[in-house]
DSSP file (Angstrom, degrees, kcal/mol; ACC not computed):
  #  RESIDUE AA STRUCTURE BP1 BP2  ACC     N-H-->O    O-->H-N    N-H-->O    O-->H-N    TCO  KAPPA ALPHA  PHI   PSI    X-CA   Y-CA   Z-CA
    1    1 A X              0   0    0      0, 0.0    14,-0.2     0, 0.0    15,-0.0   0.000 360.0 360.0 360.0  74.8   10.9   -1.7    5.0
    2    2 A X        -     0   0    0     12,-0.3    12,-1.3    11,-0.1     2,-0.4  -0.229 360.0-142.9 -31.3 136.5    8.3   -4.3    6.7
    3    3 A X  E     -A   13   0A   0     10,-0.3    10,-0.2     1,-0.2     3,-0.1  -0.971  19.6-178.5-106.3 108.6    6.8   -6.6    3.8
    4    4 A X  E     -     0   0A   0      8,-1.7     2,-0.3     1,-0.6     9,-0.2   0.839  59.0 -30.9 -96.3 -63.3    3.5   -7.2    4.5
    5    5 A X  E     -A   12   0A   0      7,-2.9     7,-1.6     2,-0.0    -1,-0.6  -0.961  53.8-135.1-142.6 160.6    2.4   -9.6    1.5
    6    6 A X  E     -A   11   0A   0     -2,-0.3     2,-0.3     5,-0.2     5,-0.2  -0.911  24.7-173.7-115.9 157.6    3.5  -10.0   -1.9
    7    7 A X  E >   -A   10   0A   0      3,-1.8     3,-2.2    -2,-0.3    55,-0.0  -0.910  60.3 -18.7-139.1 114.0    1.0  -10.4   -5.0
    8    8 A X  T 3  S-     0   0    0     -2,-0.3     3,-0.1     1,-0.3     0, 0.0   0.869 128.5 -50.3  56.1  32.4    1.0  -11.0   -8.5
    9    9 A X  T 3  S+     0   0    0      1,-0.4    22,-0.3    21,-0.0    -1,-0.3   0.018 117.1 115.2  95.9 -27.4    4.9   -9.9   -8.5
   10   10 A X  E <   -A    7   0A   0     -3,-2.2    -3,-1.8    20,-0.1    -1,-0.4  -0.458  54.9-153.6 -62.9 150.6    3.9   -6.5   -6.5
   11   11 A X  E     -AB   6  29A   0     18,-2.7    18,-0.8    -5,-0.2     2,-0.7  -0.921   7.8-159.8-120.0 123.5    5.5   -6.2   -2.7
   12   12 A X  E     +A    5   0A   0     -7,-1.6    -7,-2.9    -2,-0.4    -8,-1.7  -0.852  28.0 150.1-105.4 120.4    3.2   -4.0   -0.6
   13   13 A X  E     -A    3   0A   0     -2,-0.7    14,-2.0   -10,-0.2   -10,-0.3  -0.503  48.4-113.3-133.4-174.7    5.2   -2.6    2.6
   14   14 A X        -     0   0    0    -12,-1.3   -12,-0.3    12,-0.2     2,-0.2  -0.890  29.9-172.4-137.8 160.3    5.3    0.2    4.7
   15   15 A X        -     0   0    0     -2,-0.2     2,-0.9   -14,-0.2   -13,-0.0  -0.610  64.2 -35.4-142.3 178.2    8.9    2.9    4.6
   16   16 A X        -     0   0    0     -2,-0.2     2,-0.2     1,-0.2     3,-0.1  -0.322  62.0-162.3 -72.8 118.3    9.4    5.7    7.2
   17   17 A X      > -     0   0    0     -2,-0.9     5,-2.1     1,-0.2    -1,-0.2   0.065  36.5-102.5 -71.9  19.8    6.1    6.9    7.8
   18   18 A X  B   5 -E   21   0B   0      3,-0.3     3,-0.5    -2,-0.2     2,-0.4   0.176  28.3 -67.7  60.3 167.5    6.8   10.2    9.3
   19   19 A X  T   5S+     0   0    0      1,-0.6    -1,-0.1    -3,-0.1    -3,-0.0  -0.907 135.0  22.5-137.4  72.2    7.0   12.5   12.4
   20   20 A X  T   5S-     0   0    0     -2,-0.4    -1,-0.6    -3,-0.1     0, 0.0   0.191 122.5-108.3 -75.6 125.7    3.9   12.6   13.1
   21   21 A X  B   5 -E   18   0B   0     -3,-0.5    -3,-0.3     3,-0.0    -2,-0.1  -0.010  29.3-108.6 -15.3 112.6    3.0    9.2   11.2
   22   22 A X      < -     0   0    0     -5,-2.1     3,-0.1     1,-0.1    -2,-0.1   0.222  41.3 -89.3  27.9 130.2    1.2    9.3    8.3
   23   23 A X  S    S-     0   0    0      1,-0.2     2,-0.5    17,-0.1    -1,-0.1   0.315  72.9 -65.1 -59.3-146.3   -2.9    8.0    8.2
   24   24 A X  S    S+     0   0    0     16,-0.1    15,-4.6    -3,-0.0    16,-0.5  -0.710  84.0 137.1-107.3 135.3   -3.2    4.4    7.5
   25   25 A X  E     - C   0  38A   0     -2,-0.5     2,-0.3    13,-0.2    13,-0.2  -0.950  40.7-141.1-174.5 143.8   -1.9    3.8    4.1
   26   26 A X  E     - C   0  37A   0     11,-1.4    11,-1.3    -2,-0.3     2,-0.2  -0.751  18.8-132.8-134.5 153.3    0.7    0.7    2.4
   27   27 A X  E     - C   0  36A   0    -14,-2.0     9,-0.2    -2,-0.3     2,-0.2  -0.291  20.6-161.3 -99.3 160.3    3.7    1.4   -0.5
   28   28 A X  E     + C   0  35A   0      7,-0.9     7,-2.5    -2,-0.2   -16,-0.3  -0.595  12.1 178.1-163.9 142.3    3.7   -0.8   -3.3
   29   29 A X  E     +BC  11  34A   0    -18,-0.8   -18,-2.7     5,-0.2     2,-0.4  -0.920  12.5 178.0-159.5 132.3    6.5   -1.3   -5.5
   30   30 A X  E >  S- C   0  33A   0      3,-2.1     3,-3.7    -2,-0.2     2,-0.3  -0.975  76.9 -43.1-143.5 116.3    7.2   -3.8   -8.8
   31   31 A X  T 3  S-     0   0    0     -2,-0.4    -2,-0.0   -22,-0.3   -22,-0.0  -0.489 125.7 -22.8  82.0-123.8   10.5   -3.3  -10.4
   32   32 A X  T 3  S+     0   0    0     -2,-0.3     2,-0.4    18,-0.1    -1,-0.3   0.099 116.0  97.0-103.2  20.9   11.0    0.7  -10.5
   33   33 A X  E <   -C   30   0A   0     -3,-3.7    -3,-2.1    17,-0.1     2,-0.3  -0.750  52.3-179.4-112.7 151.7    7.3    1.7  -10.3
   34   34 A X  E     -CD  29  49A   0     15,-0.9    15,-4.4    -2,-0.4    -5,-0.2  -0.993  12.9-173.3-156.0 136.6    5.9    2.6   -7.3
   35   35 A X  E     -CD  28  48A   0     -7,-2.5    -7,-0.9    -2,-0.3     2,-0.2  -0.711  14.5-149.6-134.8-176.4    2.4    3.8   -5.3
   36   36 A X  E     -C   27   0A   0     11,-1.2    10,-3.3    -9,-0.2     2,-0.7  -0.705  20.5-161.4-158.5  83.9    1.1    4.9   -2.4
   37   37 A X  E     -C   26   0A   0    -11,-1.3   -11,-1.4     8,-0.2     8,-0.2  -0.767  11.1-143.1-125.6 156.1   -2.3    4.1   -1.3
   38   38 A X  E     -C   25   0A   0     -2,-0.7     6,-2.2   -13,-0.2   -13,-0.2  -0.147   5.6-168.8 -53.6 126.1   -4.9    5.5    1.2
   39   39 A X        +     0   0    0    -15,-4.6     2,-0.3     1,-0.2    -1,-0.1   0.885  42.9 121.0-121.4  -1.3   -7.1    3.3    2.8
   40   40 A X  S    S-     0   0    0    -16,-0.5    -1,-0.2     1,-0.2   -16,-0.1  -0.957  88.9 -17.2-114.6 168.6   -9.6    5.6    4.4
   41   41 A X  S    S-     0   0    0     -2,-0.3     2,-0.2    -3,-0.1    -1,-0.2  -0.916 143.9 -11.3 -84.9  -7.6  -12.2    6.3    4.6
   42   42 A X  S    S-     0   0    0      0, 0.0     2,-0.9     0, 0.0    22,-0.0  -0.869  90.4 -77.4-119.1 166.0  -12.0    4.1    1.1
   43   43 A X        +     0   0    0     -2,-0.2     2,-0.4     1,-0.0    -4,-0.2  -0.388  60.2 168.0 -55.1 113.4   -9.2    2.9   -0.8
   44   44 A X        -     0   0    0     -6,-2.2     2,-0.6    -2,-0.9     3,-0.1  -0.663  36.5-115.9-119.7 177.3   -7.8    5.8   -2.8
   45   45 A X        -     0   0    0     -2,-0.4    -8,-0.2    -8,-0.2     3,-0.1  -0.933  22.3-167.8-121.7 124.0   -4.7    6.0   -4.5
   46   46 A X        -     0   0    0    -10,-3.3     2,-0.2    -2,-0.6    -9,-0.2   0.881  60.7 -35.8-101.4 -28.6   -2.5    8.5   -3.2
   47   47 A X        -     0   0    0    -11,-0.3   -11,-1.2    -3,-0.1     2,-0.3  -0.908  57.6-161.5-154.9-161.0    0.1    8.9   -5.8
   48   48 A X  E     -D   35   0A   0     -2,-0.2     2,-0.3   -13,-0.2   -13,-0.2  -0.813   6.9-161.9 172.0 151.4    1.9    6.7   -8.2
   49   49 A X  E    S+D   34   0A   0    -15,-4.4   -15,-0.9    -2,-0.3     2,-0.4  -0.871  78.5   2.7-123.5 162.2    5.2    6.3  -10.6
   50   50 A X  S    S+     0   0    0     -2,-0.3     2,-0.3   -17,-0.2   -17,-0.1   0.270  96.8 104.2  78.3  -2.7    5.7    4.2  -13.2
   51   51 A X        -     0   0    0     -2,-0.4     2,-0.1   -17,-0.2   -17,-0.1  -0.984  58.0-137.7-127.6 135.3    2.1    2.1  -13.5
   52   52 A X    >>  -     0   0    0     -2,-0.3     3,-3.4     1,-0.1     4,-1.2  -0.393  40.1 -90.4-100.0-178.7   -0.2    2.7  -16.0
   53   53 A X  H 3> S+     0   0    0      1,-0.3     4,-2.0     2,-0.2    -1,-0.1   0.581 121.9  61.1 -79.4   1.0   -4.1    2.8  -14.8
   54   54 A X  H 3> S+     0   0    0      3,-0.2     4,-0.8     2,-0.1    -1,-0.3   0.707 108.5  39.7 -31.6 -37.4   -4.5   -1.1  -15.5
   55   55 A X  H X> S+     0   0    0     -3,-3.4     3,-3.1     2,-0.3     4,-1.9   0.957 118.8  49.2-113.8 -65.2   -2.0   -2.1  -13.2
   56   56 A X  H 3< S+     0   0    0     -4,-1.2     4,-0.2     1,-0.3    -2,-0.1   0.717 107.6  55.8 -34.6 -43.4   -3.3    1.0  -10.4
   57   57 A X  H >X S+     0   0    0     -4,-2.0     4,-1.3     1,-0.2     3,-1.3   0.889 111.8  45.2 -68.2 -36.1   -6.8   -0.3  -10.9
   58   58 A X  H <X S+     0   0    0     -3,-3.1     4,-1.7    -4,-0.8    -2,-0.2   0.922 109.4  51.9 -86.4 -12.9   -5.4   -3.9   -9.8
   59   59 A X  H 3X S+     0   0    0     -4,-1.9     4,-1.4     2,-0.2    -1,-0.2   0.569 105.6  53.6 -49.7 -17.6   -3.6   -2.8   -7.1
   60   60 A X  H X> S+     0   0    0     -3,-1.3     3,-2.2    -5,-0.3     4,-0.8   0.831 109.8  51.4 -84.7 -77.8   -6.7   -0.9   -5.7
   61   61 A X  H 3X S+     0   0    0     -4,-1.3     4,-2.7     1,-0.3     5,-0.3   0.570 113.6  41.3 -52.4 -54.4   -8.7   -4.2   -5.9
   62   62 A X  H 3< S+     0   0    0     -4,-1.7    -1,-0.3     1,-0.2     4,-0.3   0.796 118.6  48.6 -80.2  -9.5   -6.0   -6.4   -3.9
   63   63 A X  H XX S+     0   0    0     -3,-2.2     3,-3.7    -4,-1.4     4,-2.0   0.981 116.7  45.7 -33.1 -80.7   -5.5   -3.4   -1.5
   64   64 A X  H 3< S+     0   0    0     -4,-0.8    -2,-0.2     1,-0.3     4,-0.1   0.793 114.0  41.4 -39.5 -34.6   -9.2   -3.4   -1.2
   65   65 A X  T 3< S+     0   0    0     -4,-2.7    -1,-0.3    -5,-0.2    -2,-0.2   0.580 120.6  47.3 -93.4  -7.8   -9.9   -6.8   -0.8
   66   66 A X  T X> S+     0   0    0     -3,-3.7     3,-4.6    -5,-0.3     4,-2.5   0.486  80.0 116.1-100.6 -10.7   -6.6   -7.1    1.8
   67   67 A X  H 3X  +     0   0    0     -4,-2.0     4,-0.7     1,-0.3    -1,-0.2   0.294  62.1  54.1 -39.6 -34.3   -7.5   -4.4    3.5
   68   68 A X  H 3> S+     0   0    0      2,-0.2     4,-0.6    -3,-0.1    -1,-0.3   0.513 108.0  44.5  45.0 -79.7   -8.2   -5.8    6.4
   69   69 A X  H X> S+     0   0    0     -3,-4.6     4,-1.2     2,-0.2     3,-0.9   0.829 105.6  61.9 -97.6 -72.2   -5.2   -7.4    7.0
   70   70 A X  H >X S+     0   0    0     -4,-2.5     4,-2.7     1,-0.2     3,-0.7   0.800 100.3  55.5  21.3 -82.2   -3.3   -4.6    6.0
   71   71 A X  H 3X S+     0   0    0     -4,-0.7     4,-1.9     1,-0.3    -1,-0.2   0.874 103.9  57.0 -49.1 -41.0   -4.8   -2.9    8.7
   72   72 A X  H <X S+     0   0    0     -3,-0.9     4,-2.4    -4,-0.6    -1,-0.3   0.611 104.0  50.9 -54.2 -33.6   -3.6   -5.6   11.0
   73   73 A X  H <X S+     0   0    0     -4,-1.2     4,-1.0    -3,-0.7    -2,-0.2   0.992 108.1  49.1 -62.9 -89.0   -0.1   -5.2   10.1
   74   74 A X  H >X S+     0   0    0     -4,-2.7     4,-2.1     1,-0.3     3,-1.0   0.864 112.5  47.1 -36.8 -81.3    0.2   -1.7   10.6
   75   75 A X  H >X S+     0   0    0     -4,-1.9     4,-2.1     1,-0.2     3,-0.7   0.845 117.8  42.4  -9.5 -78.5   -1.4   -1.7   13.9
   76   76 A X  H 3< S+     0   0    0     -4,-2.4    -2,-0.3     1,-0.2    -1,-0.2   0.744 122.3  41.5 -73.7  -5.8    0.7   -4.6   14.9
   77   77 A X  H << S+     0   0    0     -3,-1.0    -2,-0.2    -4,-1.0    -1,-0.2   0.776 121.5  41.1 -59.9 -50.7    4.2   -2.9   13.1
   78   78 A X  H <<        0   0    0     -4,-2.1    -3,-0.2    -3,-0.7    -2,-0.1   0.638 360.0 360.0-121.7 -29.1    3.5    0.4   14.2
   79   79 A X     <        0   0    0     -4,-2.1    -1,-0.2    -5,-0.4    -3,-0.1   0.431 360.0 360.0 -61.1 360.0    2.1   -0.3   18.3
């Protein structure tokens, strides 16, 4: 489970991504709650357990706003 950054007590990683891999898209997990979001062609949210839509809507933002680097990760994780 690769750690890419932690935030505000979330850790947003990446888990086995499939056969064939997955699109481009980061885990995030606090506690026992857990998401899964898209990041194209925008940041979506692809599913989520345990967070109500406060805590999803801040997750999108520092997704969105990390997005970036994210990408960067994966890429270099995943080459």
């Amino acid at each position: 489970m690769p750690v890419v950054f932690r935030a505000q007590g979330y850790t947003l990683f990446y888990s086995n991504e499939g056969n064939p891999r997955e699109p481009l898209h980061v885990h995030v997990r606090k506690g026992a709650a857990v998401a899964k979001f898209w990041l194209y062609p925008e940041v979506c949210l692809a599913e989520s357990y345990g967070l109500n839509g406060q805590e999803q809507g801040t997750l999108a933002g520092i997704v969105a706003a990390r997005r970036q680097e994210i990408e960067e990760a994966w890429h270099g994780f995943f080459s």
